[in-house]
C-alpha positions in Angstrom: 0.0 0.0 0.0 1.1 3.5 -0.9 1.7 6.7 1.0 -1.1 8.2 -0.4 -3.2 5.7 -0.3 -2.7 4.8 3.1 -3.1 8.5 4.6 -6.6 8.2 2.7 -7.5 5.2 4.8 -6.5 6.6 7.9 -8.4 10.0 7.1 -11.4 8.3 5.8 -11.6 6.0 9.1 -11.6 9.5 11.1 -14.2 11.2 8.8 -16.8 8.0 9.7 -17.1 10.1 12.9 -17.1 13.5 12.0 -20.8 14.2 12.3 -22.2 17.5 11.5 -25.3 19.4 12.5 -27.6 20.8 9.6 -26.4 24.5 8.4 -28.5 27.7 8.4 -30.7 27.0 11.6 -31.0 27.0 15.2 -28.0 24.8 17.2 -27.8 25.1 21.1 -24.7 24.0 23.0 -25.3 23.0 26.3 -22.4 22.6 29.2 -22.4 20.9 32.6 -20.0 20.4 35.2 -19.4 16.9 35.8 -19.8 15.8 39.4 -20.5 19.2 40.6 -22.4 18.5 43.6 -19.2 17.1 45.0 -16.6 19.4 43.2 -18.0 22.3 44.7 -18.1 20.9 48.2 -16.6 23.4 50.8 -17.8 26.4 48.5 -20.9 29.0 50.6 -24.3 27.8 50.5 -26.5 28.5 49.5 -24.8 30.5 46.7 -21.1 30.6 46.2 -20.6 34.4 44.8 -17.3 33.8 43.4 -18.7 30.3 41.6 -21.5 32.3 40.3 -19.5 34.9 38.9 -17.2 31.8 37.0 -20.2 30.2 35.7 -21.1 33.8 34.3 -17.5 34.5 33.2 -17.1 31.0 31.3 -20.1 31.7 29.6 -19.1 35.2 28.3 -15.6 33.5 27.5 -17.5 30.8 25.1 -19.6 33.3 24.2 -16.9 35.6 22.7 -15.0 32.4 21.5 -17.4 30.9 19.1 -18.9 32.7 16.1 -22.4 33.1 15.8 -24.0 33.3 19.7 -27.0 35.3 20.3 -27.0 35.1 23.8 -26.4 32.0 26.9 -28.7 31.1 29.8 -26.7 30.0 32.9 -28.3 28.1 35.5 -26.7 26.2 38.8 -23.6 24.4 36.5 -25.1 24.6 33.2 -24.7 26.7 30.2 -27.0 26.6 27.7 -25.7 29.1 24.3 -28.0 29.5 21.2 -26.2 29.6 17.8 -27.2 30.8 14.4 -26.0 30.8 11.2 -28.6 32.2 9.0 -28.0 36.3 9.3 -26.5 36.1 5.6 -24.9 33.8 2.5 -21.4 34.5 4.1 -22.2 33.6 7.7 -20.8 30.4 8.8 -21.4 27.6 11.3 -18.4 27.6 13.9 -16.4 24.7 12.9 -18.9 24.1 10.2 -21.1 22.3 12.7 -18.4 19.7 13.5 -19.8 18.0 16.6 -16.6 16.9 18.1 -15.2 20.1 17.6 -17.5 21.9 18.8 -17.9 20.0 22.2 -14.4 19.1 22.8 -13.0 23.0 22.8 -15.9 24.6 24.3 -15.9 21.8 27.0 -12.2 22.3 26.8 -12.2 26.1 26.9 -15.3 25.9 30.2 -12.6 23.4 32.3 -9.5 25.3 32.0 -11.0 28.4 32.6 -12.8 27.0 36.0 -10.1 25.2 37.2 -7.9 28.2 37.1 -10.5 30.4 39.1 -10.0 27.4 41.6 -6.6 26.5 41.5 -6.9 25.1 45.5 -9.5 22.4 44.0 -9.3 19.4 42.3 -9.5 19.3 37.9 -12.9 21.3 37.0 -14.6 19.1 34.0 -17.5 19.6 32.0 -19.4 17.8 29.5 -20.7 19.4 26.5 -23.7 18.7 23.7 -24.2 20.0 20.5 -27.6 19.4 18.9 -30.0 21.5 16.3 -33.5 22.8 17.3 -35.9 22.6 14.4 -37.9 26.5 14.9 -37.8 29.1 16.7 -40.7 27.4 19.4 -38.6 25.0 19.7 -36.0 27.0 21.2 -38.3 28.7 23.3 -39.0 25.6 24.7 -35.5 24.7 25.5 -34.9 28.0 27.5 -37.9 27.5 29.2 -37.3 23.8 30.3 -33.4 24.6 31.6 -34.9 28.0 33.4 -38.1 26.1 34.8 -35.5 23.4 36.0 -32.9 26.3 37.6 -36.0 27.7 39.4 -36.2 24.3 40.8 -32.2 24.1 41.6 -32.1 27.1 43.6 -34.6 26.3 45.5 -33.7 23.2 46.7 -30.0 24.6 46.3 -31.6 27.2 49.8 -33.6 24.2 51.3 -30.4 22.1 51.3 -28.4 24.7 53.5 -31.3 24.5 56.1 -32.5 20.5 55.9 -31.3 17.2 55.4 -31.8 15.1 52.4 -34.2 12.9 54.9 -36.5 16.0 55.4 -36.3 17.4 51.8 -37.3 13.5 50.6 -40.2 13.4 48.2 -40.7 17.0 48.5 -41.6 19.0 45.6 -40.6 22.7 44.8 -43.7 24.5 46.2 -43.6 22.0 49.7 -39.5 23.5 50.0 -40.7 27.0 49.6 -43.2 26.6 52.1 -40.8 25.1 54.7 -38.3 27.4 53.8 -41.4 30.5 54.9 -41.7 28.7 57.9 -38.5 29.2 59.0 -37.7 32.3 58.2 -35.3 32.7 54.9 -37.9 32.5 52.3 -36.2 31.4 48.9 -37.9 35.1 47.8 -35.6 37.3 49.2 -32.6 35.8 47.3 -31.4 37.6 44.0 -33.4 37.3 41.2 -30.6 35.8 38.7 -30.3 33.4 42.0 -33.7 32.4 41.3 -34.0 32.5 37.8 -30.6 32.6 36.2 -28.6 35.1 34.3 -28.4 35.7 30.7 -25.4 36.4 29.0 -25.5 39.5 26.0 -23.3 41.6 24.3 -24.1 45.4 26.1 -22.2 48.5 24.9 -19.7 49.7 27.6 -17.6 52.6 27.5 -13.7 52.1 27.2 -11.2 54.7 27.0 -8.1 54.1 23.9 -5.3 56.3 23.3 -4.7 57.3 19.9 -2.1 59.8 18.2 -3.2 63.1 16.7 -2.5 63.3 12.8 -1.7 66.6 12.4 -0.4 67.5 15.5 1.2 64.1 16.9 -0.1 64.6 20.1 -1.2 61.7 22.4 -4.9 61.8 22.9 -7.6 60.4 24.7 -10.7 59.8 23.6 -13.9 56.9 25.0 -16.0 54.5 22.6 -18.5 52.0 23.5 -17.1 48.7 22.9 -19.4 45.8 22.8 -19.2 43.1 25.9 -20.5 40.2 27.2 -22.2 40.4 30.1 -24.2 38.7 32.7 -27.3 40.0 34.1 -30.9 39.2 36.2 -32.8 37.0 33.4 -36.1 37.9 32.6 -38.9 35.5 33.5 -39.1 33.3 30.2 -43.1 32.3 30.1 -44.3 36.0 31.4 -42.0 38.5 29.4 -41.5 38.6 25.7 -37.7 39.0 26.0 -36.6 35.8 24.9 -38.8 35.8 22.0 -37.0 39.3 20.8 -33.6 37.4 21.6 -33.9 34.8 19.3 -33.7 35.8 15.3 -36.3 34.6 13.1 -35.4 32.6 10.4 
């Protein structure tokens, strides 16, 4: 067997798992951290502040790493980020739509960066999925599901730090709440991206740059808005009509 002939073998035996996702049309990518309930052991409960801020910061990071993001919802240990591809002719999928690629360097990008915000714990590891959403309800649906189910993951995230796993056995969100009232730190008065979640968007904010005069060759000053990503409180999905604005029609 030839060189050449050879390489194509071993290139067409990689190719058999090089699966793609359709083009032009809704994908999501979806992170979680993997054993999370025992990696983040020793952090504050109810709500870590500095992992909340990570989770928030990893998703801005994947957000400004991979073309074609209209926003991410983060939730507990999960990031969910919708991608499009559709705007024009001469928009393209990241990585074409390369499933392995895709998860393997967002996962990649998500465990490097949270382990470094922790160097005093062990490896940080997430998982990643890449998969299409046929229409725009569709996607709706998604965001609703992951925020109805970090609704559910605060709460019991708040009834955790006050009961055992005996006494929060069998219980359902609204029976948490309730005991939670009864004692005094009703899930309520926590912070509504707490609650909810936070979204992550690109927001205009205002950066100073340097820049040399022309005529005069003077250094100047001068401030622009520059476009960031940025977490903040996310809107209630069912009652508000934000997320449908956030997601392009096709």
């Amino acid at each position: 067997m030839d060189n050449d002939t050879f390489a194509r073998r071993m290139r067409d035996m990689q190719q058999n798992s090089d699966t793609r996702l359709p083009t032009k049309g809704y994908s999501i990518l979806q992170l979680d951290g993997k054993a999370f309930h025992t990696w983040t052991r020793g952090l504050n409960i109810p709500f870590d502040a500095k992992f909340v801020e990570a989770m928030d910061a990893v998703a801005g990071l994947l957000a400004q790493k991979i073309s074609n993001v209209k926003f991410a919802y983060v939730q507990s240990d999960e990031i969910s980020l919708l991608m499009t591809d559709f705007e024009n002719d001469k928009t393209e999928a990241y990585y074409a739509n390369r499933i392995q690629k895709v998860v393997s360097t967002s996962a990649g990008l998500a465990s490097a960066f949270m382990t470094r915000e922790f160097p005093d714990k062990p490896f940080a590891v997430f998982d990643a999925r890449f998969f299409s959403a046929p229409d725009k309800d569709a996607v709706k649906d998604w965001f609703i599901w992951r925020q109805a189910d970090g609704i559910k993951n605060s709460v019991r995230a708040v009834g955790y730090s006050h009961f055992s796993g005996a006494e929060l056995n069998n219980k359902n969100t609204h029976d948490v709440r309730e005991m939670l009232l009864k004692i005094d730190d009703p899930w309520e008065r926590y912070d509504e991206g707490l609650q909810r979640g936070r979204i992550v968007t690109k927001v205009p904010e205002p950066k100073t740059v340097e820049y040399v005069h022309k005529k005069s060759g003077e250094k100047k000053t001068t401030t622009v808005d520059s476009l960031v990503w940025k977490a903040s409180e996310s809107a209630e999905f069912r009652k508000t009509t934000w997320l449908d604005e956030a997601i392009p029609e096709m």
